[in-house]
C-alpha positions as CSV (number, residue, x, y, z in Angstrom):
1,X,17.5,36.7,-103.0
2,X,19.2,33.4,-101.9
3,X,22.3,32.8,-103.5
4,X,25.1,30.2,-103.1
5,X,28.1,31.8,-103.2
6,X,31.5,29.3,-104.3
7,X,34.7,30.8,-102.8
8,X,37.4,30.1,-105.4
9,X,41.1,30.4,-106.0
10,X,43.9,29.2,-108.4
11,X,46.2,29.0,-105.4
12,X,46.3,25.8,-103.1
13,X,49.2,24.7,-100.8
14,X,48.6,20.9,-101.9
15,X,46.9,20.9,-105.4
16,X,48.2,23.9,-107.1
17,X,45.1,24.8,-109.8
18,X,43.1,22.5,-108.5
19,X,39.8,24.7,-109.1
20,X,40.2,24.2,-113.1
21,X,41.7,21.1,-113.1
22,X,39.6,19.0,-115.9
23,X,37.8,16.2,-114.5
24,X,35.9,14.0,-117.3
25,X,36.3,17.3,-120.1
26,X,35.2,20.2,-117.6
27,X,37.1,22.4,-115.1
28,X,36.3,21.0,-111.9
29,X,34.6,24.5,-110.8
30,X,32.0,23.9,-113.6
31,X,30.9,20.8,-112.1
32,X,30.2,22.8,-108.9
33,X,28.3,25.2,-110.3
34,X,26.2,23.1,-112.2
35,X,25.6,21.4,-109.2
36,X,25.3,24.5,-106.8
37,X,22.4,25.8,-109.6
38,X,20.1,22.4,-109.0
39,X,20.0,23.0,-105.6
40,X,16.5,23.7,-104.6
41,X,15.2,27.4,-103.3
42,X,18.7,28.6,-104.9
43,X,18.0,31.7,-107.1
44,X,21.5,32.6,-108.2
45,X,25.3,31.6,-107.8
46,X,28.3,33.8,-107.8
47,X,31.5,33.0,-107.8
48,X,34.1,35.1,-104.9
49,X,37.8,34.5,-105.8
50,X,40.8,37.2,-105.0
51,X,42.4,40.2,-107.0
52,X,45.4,38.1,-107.5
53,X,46.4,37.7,-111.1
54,X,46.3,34.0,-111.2
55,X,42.5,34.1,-110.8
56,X,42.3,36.0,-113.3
57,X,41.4,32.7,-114.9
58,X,38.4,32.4,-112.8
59,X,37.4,35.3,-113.5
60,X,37.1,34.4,-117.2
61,X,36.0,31.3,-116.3
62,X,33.0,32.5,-114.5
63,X,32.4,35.1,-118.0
64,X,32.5,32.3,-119.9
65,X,29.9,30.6,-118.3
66,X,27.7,33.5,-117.1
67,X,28.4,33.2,-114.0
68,X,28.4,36.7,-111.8
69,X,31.4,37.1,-109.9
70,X,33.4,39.2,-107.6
71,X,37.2,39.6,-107.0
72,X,38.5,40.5,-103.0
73,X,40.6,39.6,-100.4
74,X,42.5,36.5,-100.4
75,X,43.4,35.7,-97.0
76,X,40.0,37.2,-96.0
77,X,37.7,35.2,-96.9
78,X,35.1,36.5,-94.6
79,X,35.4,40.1,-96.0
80,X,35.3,38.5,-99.7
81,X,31.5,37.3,-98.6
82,X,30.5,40.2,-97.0
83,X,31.4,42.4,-100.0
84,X,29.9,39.9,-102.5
85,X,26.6,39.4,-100.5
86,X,26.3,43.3,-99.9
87,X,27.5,44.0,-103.9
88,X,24.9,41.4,-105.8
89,X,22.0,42.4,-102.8
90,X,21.9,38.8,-101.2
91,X,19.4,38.2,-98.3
92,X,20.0,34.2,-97.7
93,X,23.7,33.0,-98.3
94,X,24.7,28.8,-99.2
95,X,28.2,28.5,-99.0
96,X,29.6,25.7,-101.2
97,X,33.2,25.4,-102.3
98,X,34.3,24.1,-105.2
99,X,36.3,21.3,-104.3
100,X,33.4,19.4,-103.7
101,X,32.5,18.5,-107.6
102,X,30.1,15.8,-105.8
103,X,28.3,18.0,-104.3
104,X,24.8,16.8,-103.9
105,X,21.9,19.8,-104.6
106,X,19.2,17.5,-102.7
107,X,21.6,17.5,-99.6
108,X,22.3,21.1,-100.2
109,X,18.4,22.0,-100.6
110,X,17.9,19.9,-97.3
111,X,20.2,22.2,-95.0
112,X,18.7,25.2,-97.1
113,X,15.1,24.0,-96.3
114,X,15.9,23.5,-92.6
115,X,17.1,27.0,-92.5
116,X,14.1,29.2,-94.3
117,X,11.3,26.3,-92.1
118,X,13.6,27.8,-89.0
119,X,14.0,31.4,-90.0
120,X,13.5,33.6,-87.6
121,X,14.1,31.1,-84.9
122,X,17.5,30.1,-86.6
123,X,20.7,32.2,-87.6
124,X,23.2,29.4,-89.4
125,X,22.5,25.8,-90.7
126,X,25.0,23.1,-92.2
127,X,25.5,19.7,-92.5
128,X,29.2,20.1,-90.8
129,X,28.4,20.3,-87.0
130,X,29.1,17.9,-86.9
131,X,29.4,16.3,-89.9
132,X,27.7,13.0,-90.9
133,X,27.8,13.0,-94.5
134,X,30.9,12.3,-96.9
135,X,33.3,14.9,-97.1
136,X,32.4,16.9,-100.3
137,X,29.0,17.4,-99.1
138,X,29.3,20.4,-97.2
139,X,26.5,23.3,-97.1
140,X,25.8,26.1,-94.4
141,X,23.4,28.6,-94.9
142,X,22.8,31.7,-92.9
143,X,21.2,35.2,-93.7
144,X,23.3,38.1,-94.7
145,X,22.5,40.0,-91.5
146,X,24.5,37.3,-89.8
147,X,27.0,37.6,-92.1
148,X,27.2,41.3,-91.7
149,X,27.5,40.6,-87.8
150,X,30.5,38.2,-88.1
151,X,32.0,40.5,-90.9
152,X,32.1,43.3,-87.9
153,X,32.7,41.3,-85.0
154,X,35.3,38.4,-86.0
155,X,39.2,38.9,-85.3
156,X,41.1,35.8,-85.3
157,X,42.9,35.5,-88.6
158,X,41.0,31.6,-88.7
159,X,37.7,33.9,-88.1
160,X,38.9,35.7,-91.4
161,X,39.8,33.0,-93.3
162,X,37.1,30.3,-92.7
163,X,33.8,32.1,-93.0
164,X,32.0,30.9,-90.5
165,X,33.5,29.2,-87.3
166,X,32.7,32.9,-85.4
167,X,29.2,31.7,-85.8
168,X,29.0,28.1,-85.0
169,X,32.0,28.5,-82.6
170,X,29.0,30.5,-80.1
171,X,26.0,28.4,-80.2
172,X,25.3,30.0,-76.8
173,X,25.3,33.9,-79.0
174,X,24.0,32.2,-82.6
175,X,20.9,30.0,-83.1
176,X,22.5,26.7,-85.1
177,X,20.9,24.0,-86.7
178,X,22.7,21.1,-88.1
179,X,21.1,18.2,-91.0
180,X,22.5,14.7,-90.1
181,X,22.4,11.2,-91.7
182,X,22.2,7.9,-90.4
183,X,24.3,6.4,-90.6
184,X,27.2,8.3,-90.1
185,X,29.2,8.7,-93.4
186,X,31.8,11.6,-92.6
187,X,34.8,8.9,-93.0
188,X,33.8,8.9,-96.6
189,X,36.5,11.1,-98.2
190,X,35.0,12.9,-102.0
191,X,36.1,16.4,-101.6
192,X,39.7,17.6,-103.5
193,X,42.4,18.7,-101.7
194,X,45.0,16.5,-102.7
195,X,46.4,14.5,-105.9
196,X,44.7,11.6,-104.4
197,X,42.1,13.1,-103.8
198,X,41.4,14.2,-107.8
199,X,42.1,10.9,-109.0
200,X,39.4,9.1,-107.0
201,X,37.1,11.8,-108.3
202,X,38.2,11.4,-111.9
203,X,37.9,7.9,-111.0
204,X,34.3,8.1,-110.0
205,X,33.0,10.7,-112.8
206,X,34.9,8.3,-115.5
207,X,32.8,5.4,-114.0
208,X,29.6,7.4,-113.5
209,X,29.8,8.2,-117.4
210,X,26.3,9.3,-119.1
211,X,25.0,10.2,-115.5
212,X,27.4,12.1,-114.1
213,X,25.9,15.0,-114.1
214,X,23.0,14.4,-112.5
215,X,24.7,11.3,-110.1
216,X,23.6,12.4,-106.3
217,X,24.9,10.7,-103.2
218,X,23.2,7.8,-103.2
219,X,24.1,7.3,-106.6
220,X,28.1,7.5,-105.8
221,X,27.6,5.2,-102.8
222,X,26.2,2.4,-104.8
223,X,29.0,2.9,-107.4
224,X,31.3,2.8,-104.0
225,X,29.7,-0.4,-102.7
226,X,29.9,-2.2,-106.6
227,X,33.6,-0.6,-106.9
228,X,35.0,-0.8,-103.3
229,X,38.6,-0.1,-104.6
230,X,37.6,3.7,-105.6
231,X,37.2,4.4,-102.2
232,X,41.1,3.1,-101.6
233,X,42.8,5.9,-103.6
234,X,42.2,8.6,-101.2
235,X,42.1,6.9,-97.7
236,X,43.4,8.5,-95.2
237,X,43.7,11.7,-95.3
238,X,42.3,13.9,-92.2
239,X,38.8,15.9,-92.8
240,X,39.6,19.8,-92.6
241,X,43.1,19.8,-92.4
242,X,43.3,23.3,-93.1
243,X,41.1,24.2,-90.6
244,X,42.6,22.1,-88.2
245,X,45.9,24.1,-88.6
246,X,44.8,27.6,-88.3
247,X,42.5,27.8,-85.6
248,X,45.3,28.8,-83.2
249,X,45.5,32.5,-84.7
């Protein structure tokens, strides 16, 4: 089965709640999903958050809207894949987080499609390494045996907590592949990380209206190009900074 599986959790050192926060009348995670369900070749999506009682709300969330879900580690992210890949019997695994409620499931279904036309001769795609599309974007794809081996294998705590850099930190161990655009859009900020952030992308889904829900990249980049001052509420801010500051450990 391939599966995209959305990590989520209430907590957030920036934007407190951010997962549910509403965003033209739906919870921001419901956006995702939505999203994460159009993307081509995906069979199912399930939602990983943590035991901790404040996503307990996810977890009713994700009842609420059928989604399957499963409740581990929070600082381990890595494990809380492992254990939901091995639990719901997934064989291919898209990662998309839900702070990306642009997410675009043609961009998605590209880095999904440039793994399975590479299987066998590749072990992780993304669209991150590097990354040439907006920030929100993001999609890597690898196989659960991969998964397994990084589950076993990884020991740094930013290992743990990010998923994947033990595999595209070895290209030299792991076969990567990486989708790019031309031309290079990564300065383009739509993910949510910040109250900045949430604004422009309430700003963009009040604008997009009736299409919203169906609005792909393309679509945001011509409302960006007729509504240049959009792109104003949120510049500036670093892409990964929560990466950036863990990698040490």
């Amino acid at each position: 089965m391939i599966a995209a599986i959305v990590q989520a959790r209430m907590g957030s050192t920036r934007l407190p709640g951010k997962t549910l926060a509403d965003i033209a009348g739906r919870p921001m995670l419901a956006w995702l999903v939505e999203r994460a369900r159009r993307i081509p070749g995906v069979e199912r999506v399930i939602v990983a958050t943590t035991e901790r009682p404040a996503d307990q709300a996810i977890l009713r969330f994700a009842a609420d809207h059928g989604v399957p879900a499963y409740a581990g580690s929070e600082d381990d992210v890595l494990d809380r894949f492992y254990q939901t890949a091995r639990r719901h019997g997934i064989a291919v695994v898209v990662r998309v987080t839900p702070d990306c409620p642009l997410l675009d499931p043609a961009v998605s279904g590209a880095v999904l499609a440039c793994f399975l036309e590479g299987r066998g001769a590749i072990d992780y795609a993304s669209n991150t390494q590097p990354p040439t599309f907006p920030d929100g974007l993001d999609t890597e794809v690898f196989s659960s045996a991969v998964l397994e081996r990084a589950w076993r294998e990884a020991r740094l705590t930013s290992e743990r907590e990010h998923v994947t850099p033990y595999i595209w930190k070895q290209p030299d161990t792991f076969r990567v592949a990486n989708v790019t655009h031309e031309p290079n859009l990564s300065a383009l900020r739509w993910t949510v990380d910040t109250a900045a952030d949430l604004e422009f992308v309430r700003a963009v889904y009040g604008r997009l209206a009736a299409s919203a829900e169906t609005a792909g990249m393309d679509d945001v980049l011509g409302l960006l190009r007729r509504h240049p001052e959009l792109a104003a509420l949120n510049r500036g801010i670093a892409r990964n900074e929560g990466y950036a500051t863990s990698v040490r450990v």
